[in-house]
PLY file of the C-alpha trace (Angstrom):
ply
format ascii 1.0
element vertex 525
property float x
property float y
property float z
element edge 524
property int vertex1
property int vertex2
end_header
-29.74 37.13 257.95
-31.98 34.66 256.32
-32.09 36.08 253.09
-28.28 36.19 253.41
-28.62 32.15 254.15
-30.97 31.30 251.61
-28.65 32.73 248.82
-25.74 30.63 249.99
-28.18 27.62 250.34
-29.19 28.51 247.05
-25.66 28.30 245.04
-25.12 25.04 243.46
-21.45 24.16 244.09
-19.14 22.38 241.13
-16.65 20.08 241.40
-13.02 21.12 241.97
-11.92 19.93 238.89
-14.75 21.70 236.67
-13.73 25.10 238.79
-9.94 24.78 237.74
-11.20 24.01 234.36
-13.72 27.21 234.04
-11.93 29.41 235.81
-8.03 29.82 234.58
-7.29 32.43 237.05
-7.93 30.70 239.64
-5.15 29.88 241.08
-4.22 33.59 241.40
-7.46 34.48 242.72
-7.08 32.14 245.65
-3.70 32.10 246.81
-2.95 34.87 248.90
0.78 35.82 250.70
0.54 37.24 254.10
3.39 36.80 256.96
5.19 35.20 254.46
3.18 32.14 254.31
1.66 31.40 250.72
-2.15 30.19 251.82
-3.64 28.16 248.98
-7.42 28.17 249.08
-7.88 26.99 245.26
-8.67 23.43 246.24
-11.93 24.42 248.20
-15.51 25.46 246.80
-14.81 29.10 246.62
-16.12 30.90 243.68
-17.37 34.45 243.28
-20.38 33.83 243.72
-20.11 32.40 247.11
-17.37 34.99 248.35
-19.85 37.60 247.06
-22.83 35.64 248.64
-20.72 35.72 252.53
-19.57 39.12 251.88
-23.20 40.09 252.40
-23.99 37.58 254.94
-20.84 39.25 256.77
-22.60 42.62 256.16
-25.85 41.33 257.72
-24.27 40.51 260.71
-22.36 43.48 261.51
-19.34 41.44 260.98
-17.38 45.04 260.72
-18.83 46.93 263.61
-18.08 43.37 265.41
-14.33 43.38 264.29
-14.31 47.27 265.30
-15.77 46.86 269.30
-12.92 43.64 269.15
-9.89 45.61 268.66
-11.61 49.14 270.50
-11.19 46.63 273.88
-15.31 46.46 273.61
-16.68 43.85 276.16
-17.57 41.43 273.46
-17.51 38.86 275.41
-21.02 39.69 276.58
-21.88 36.78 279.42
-18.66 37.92 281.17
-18.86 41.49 280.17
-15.59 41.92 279.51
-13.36 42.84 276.64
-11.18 40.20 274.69
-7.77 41.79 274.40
-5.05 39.02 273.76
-3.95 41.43 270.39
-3.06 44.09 273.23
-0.30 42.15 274.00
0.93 41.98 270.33
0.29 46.03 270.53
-2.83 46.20 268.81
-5.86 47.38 270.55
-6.40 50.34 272.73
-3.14 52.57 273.76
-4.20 51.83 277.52
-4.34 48.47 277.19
-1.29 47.93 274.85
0.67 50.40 277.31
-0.50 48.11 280.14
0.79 45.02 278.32
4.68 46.38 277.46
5.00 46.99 281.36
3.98 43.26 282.33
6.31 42.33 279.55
9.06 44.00 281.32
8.24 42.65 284.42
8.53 39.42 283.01
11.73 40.51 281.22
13.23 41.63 284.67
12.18 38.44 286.12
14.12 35.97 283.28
17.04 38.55 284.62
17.03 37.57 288.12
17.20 33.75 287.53
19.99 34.58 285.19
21.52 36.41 288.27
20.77 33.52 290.44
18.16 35.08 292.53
16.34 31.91 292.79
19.48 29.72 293.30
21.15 27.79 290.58
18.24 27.47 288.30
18.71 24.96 285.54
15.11 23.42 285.27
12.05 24.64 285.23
9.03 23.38 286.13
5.61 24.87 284.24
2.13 23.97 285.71
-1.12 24.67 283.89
-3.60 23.44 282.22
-5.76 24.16 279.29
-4.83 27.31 277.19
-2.00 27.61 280.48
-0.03 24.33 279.34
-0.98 24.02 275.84
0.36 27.27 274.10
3.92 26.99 276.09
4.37 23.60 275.28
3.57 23.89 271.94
6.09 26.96 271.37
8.21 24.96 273.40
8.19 22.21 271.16
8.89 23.97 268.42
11.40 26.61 268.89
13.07 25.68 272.22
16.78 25.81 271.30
18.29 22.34 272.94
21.52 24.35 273.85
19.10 26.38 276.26
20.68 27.11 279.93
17.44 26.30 280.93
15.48 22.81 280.40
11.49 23.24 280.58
9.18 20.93 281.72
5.06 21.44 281.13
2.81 19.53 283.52
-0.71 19.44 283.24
-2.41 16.54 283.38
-3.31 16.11 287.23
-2.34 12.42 287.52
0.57 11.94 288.94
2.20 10.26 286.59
2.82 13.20 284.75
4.72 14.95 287.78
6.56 12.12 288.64
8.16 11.72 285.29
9.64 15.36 285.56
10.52 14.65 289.04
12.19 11.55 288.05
14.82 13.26 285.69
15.06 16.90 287.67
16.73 18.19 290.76
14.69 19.69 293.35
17.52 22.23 294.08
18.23 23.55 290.59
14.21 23.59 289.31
12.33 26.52 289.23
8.45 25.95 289.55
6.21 28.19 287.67
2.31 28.12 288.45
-0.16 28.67 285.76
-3.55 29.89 286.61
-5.73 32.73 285.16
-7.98 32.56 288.41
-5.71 30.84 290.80
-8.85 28.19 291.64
-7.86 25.54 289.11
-8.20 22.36 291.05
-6.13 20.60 289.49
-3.12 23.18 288.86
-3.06 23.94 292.50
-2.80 19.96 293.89
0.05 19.64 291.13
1.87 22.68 292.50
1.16 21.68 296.25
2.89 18.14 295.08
5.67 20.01 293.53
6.59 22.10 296.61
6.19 18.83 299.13
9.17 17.69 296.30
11.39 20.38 296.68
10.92 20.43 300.18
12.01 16.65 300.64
14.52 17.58 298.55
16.33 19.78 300.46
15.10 22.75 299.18
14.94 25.22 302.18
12.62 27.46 301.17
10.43 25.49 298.63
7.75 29.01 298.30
10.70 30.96 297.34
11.28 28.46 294.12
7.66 29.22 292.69
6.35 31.73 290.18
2.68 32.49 289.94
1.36 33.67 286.23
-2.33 34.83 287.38
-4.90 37.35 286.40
-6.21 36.92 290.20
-2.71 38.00 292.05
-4.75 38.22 295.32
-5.27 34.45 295.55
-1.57 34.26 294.39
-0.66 35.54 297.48
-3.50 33.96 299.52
-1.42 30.21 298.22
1.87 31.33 299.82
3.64 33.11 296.93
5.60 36.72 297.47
4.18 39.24 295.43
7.54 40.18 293.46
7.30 36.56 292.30
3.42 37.12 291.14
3.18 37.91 287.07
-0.46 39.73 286.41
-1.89 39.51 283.09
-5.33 41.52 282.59
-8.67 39.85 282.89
-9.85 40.46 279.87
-7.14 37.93 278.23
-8.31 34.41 278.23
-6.78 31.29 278.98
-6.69 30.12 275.50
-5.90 33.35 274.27
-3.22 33.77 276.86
0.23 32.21 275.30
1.10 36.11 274.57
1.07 37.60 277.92
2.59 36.26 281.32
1.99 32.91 280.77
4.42 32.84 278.08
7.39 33.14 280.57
8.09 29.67 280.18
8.30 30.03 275.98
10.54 33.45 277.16
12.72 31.02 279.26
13.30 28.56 276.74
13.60 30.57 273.22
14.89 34.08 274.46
13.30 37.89 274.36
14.46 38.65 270.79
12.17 34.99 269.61
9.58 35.54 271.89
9.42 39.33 270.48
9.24 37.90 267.25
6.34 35.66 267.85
4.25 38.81 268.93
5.63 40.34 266.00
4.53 37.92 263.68
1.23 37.63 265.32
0.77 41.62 265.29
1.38 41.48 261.05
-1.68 38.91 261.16
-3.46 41.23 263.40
-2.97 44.20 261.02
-4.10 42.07 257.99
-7.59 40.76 259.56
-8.32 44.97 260.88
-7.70 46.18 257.32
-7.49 43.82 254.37
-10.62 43.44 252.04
-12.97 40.43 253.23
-11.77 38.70 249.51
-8.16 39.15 250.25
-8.59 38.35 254.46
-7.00 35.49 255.60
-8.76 34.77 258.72
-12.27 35.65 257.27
-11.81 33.42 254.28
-10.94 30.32 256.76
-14.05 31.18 258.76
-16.48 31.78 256.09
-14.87 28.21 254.41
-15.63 26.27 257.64
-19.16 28.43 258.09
-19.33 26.85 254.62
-18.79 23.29 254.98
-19.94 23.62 258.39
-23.44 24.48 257.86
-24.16 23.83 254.13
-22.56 20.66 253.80
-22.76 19.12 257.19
-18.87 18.85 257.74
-18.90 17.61 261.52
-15.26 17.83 261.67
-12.34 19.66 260.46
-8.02 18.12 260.30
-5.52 20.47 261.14
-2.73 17.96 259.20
0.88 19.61 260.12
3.43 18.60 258.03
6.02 18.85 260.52
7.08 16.92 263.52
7.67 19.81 265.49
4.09 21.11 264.99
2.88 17.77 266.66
0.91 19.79 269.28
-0.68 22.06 266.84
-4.07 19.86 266.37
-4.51 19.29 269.99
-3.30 23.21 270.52
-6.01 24.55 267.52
-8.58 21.72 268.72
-9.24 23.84 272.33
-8.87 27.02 271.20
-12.06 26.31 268.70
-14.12 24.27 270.08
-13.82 25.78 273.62
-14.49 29.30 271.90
-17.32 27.97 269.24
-18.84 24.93 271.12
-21.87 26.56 271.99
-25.56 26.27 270.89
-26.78 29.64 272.54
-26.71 32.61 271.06
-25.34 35.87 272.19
-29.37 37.28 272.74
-30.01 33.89 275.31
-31.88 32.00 272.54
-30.61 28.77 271.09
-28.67 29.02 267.67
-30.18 28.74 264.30
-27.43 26.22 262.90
-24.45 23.81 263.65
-21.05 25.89 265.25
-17.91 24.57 266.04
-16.39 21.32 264.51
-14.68 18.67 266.15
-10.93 19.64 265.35
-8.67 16.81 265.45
-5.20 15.88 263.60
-1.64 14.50 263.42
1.43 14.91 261.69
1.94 14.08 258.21
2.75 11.26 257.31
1.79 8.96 260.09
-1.80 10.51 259.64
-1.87 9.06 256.07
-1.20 5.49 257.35
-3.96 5.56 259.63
-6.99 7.94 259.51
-6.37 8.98 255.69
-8.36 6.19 254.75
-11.53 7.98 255.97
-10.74 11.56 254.56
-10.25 9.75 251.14
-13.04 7.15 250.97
-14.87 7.38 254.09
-18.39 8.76 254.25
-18.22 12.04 256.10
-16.96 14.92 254.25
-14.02 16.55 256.07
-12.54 19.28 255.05
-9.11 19.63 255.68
-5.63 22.07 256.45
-2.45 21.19 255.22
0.52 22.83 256.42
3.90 22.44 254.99
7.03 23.81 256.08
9.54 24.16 253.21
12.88 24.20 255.50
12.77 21.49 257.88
14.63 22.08 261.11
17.21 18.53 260.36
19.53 18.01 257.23
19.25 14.68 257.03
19.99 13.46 253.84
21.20 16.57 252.72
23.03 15.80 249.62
22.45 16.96 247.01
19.04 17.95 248.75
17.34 16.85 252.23
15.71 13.57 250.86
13.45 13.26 254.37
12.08 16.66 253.77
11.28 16.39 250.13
9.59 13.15 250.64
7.03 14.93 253.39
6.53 17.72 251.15
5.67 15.34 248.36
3.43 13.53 250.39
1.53 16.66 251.47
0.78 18.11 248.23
-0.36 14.57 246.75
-2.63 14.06 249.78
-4.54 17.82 248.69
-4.45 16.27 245.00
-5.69 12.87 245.71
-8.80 14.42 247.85
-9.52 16.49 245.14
-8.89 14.43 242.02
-9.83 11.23 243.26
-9.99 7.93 240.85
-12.38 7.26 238.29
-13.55 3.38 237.66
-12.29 3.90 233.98
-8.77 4.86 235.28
-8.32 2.06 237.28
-9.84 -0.21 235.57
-7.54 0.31 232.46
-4.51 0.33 234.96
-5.31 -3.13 235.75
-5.72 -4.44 232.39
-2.32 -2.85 231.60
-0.77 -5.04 234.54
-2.30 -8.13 233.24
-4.90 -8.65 235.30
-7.73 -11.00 234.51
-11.44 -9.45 233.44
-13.11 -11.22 236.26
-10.65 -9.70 239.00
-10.69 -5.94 237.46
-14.81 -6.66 237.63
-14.62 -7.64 241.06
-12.17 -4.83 242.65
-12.63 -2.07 240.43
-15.73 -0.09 242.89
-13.08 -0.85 245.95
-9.90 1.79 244.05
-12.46 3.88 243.12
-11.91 7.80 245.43
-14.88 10.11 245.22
-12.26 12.74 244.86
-13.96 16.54 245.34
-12.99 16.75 249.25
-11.43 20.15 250.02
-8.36 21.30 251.36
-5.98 24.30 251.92
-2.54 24.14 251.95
-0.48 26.63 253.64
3.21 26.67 252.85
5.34 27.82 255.38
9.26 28.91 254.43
10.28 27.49 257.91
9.37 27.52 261.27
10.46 31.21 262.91
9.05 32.81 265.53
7.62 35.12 263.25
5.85 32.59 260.87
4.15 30.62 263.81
2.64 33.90 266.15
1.01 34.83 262.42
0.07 31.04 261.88
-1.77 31.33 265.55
-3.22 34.74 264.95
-4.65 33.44 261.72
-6.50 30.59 263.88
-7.53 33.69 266.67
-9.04 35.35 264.01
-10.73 32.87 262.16
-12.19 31.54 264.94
-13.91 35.27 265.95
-15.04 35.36 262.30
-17.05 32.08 262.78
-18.66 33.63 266.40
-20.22 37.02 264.69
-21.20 34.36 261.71
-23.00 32.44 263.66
-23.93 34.73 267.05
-23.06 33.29 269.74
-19.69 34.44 272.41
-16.81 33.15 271.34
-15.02 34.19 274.62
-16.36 31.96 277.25
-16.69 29.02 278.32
-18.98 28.06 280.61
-19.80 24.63 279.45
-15.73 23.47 281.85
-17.16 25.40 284.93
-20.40 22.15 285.36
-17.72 18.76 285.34
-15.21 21.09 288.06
-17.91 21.58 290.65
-19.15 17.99 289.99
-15.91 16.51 290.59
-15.58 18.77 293.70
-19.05 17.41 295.25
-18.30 14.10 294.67
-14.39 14.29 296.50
-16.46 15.88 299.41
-18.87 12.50 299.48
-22.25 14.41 298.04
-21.84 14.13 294.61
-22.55 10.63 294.19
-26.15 10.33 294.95
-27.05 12.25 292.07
-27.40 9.33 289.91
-27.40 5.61 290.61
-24.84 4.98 287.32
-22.19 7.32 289.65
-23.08 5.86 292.97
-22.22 2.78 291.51
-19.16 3.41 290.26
-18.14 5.18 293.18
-18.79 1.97 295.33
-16.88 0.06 293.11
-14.11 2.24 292.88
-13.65 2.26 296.68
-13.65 -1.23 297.17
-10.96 -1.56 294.81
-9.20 1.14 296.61
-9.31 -1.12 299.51
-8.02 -4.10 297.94
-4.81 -2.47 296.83
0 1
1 2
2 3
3 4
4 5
5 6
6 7
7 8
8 9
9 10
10 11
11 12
12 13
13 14
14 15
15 16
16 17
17 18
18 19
19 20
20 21
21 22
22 23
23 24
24 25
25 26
26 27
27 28
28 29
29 30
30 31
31 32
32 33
33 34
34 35
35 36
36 37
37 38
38 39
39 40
40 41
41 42
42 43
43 44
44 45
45 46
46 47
47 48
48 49
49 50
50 51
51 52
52 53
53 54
54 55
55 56
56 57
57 58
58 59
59 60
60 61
61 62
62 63
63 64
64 65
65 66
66 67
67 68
68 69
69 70
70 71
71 72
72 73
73 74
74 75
75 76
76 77
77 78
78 79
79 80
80 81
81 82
82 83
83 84
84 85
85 86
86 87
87 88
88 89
89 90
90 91
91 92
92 93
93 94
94 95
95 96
96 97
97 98
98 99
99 100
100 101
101 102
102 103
103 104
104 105
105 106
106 107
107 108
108 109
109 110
110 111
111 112
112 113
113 114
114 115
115 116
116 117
117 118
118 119
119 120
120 121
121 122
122 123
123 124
124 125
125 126
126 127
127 128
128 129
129 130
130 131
131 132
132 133
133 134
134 135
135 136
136 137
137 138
138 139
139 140
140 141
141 142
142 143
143 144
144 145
145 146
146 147
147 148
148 149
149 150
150 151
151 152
152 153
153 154
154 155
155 156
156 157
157 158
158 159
159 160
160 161
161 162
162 163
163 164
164 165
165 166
166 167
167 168
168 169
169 170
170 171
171 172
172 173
173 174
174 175
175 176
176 177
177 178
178 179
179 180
180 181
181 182
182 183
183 184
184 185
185 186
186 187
187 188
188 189
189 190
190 191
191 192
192 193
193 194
194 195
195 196
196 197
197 198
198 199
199 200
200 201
201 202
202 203
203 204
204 205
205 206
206 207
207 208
208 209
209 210
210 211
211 212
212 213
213 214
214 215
215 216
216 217
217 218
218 219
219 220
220 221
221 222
222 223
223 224
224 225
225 226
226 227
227 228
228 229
229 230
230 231
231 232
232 233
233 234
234 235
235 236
236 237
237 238
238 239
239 240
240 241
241 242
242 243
243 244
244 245
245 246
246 247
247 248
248 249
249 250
250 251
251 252
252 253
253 254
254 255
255 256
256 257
257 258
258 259
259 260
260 261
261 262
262 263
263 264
264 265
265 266
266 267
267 268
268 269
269 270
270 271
271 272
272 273
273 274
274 275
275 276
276 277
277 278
278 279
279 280
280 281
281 282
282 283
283 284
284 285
285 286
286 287
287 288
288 289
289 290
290 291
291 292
292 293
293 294
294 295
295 296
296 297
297 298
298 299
299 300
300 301
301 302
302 303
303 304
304 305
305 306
306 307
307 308
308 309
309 310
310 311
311 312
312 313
313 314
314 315
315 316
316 317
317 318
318 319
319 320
320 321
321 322
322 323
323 324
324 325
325 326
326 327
327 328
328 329
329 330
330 331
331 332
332 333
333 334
334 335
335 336
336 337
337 338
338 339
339 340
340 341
341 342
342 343
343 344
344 345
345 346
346 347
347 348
348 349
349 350
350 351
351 352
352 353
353 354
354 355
355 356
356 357
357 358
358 359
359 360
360 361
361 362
362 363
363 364
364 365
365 366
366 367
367 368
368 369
369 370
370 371
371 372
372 373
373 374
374 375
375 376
376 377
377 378
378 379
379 380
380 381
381 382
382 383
383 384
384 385
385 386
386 387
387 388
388 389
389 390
390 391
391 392
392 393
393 394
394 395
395 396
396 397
397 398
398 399
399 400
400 401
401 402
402 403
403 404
404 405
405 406
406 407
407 408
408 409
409 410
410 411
411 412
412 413
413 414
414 415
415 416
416 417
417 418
418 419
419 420
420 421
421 422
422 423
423 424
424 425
425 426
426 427
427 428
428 429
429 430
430 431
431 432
432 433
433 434
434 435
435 436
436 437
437 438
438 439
439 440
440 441
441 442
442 443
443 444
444 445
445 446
446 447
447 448
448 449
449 450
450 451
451 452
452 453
453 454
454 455
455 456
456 457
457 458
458 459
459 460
460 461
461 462
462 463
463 464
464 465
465 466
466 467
467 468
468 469
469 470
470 471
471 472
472 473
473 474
474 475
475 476
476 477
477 478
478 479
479 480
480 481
481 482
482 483
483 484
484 485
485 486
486 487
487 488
488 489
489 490
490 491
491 492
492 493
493 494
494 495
495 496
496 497
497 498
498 499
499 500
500 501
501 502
502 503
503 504
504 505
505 506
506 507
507 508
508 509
509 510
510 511
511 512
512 513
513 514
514 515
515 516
516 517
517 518
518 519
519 520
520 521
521 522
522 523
523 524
């Protein structure tokens, strides 16, 4: 692989603006239409000489054979020795596995039939608790395409303070809410004291049978049934899925609650096209390698410590935090997959908001700030309101417009000369222009893609995700390490659980301390 390194280290990147002016094409040669989202990559470094330069870095690292043992339900993740088989549940992977996956789905199909049917009493609310890749993937499907005329309103909880709970206990009925636990192993701390405080809830509140109200989503159905819960109320979803990974399989039910079978068949749908496309496409027309080779890229050869995930959309408001553990919980590592520590930076710090309340706050630094970040727009053409709809929606046009300038202002940027003769046209004085010219001055050559969404199906955001799976896999065979655990959660957990049993303290003076003061001003309450 060094060899493979050294030629990428050696390639002298342009500026965006010379590469749009040598290369006519290239427009054409870096959009590419997949899912029916337009992806724009024109505005980054690409050339081919780099994509020729990571096609043989791929090659060096088996990034095929890699791909191949993925989808052939391989254990690739290699600390765990298990297999990583969230596209099983989309149908893609091995027949056992995918066979496996269509019977838990009509399990959980049967299931949203029997609270239709009243089985669980007069359902109207439901109550999700998770946390992690549990909470995060409902909610943010949720979010998006939960239709408000729903039977059913759905609540996610994760957070374990109870402010959190009592907010949803605040505005629901104990005896027509539906609780649904959330748990690959069934030993998540803080899942299981929010879903003990749940039951104590519907038990005060009249609810006779409070047990008979939950749902367990588990790969560990054994503990399930160890808690209290019967085992026709107990949703399996294979081991080798992970929690981040996991928004597909059982612990969807609450996205199958609130948007239907024939949405939440379309979001696997949409994610299996994207599936398809990263098994067969050519690595210079692959979506998800592209956006892992980019952030290898500015990663690694440009010491990008960060990376926006800017959404364009109010309803994609969870999307950065949503993106933000499924990489850097997959990528964070610094050992390799052989035990030894990595040759390079991995995983950036993924972080974002929606346009355009981003661009009133942290834009500032993507535009003139020091650090280079690289950057993904993503624009939805048909908003979800008509608000100002004659002769057009004004409110969406405006965010579009904003969106696209932001990608040209990165990469344009402002020249002294420009706005120095700007100023003189206004009337300034000499002295003034002299004085504030360096301060309007933007760098410009930042990079961005811009992915252009027609509107926000079912279908467009399971591809939109499965991009984002992908990409991230492409950046673990890059850079060898396991993209499918995550061992660096498990030390905090049993730290927090020696210090609530009174030995975790004296480990350090700066915690005993703390701990002293926090339980005298536990006493003074």
């Amino acid at each position: 692989m060094n060899k493979q390194w050294a030629a990428i280290e050696a390639i002298e990147p342009r500026r965006l603006t010379e590469l749009f002016r040598v290369q006519p094409d290239r427009l054409s040669r870096l959009t590419i239409e997949e899912a029916g989202i337009r992806f724009d990559f024109a505005k980054t470094h690409l050339d081919p000489a780099l994509i020729d330069a990571f096609i043989a870095l791929a090659k060096a690292r088996d990034f095929t054979g890699a791909r191949e043992a993925f989808f052939a339900g391989k254990p690739v993740n290699v600390t765990e020795e298990r297999a990583a088989e969230h596209p099983a549940e989309r149908g893609q992977g091995i027949p056992d596995s995918v066979k496996r996956a269509r019977q838990l789905h009509s399990r959980m199909r049967a299931l949203i039939d029997a609270i239709e049917a009243d089985a669980f009493g007069p359902i109207q609310q439901v109550l999700h608790i998770g946390i992690g890749g549990s909470a995060l993937g409902p909610q943010l499907l949720i979010d998006v395409l939960g239709d408000e005329a729903s039977r059913y309103d759905v609540a996610v909880v994760s957070n374990v303070d109870g402010a959190a709970l009592q907010a949803v206990f605040d505005r629901f009925d104990p005896t027509a809410t539906l609780v649904v636990m959330a748990s690959k192993t069934f030993t998540t701390m803080e899942t299981l004291l929010n879903a003990r405080s749940a039951l104590t809830w519907l038990e005060e509140g009249g609810v006779a049978d409070p047990f008979g109200r939950v749902i367990a989503l588990t790969a560990s159905p054994d503990r399930a049934l160890e808690f209290g819960i019967d085992e026709t109320r107990i949703l399996p979803f294979a081991e080798s899925i992970g929690g981040r990974y996991s928004l597909w399989s059982a612990i969807g039910l609450p996205i199958l609650i609130s948007v239907g079978w024939e949405n939440f068949r379309a979001l696997l749908d949409g994610a299996a096209d994207m599936d398809q496309h990263f098994r067969v496409a050519p690595i210079p027309e692959n979506l998800p390698v592209i956006l892992g080779l980019l952030g290898v890229w500015y990663i690694d050869f440009w010491d990008a410590q960060s990376h926006a995930v800017l959404p364009y959309s109010q309803d994609l408001e969870l999307l950065p935090a949503y993106l933000q553990q499924l990489d850097m919980e997959s990528n964070g590592k610094s050992v390799a997959r052989n035990g030894k520590p990595v040759e390079m930076p991995t995983a950036p710090v993924v972080w974002g908001e929606p346009g355009t309340n981003g661009q009133h706050a942290f834009h500032q630094l993507l535009h003139q700030g020091t650090p280079l970040i690289p950057a993904d727009f993503i624009v939805v053409a048909k908003g979800h309101t008509e608000l100002g709809a004659e002769p057009t929606d004004q409110h969406q046009e405006l965010l579009v417009a904003n969106a696209l300038a932001q990608t040209q202002a990165l990469m344009l940027g402002r020249e002294a000369a420009e706005v120095e003769a700007e100023m003189k046209t206004a009337g300034i004085d000499a002295a003034t222009v002299a004085r504030v010219v360096p301060f309007r001055v933007f760098s410009g050559n930042r990079p961005s893609t811009t992915m252009l969404m027609p509107e926000l199906s079912p279908w467009h955001l399971g591809a939109l995700i499965a991009l984002y799976e992908h990409k991230i896999f492409v950046q673990g065979v890059i850079w060898g390490i396991n993209s499918f655990d995550q061992w660096g959660v498990e030390l905090g957990k049993k730290l927090a659980n020696d210090i609530l049993a009174g030995t975790g303290a004296a480990r350090d003076a700066s915690t005993a301390g703390l701990m002293a003061l926090y339980d005298g001003m536990k006493k003074k309450r």
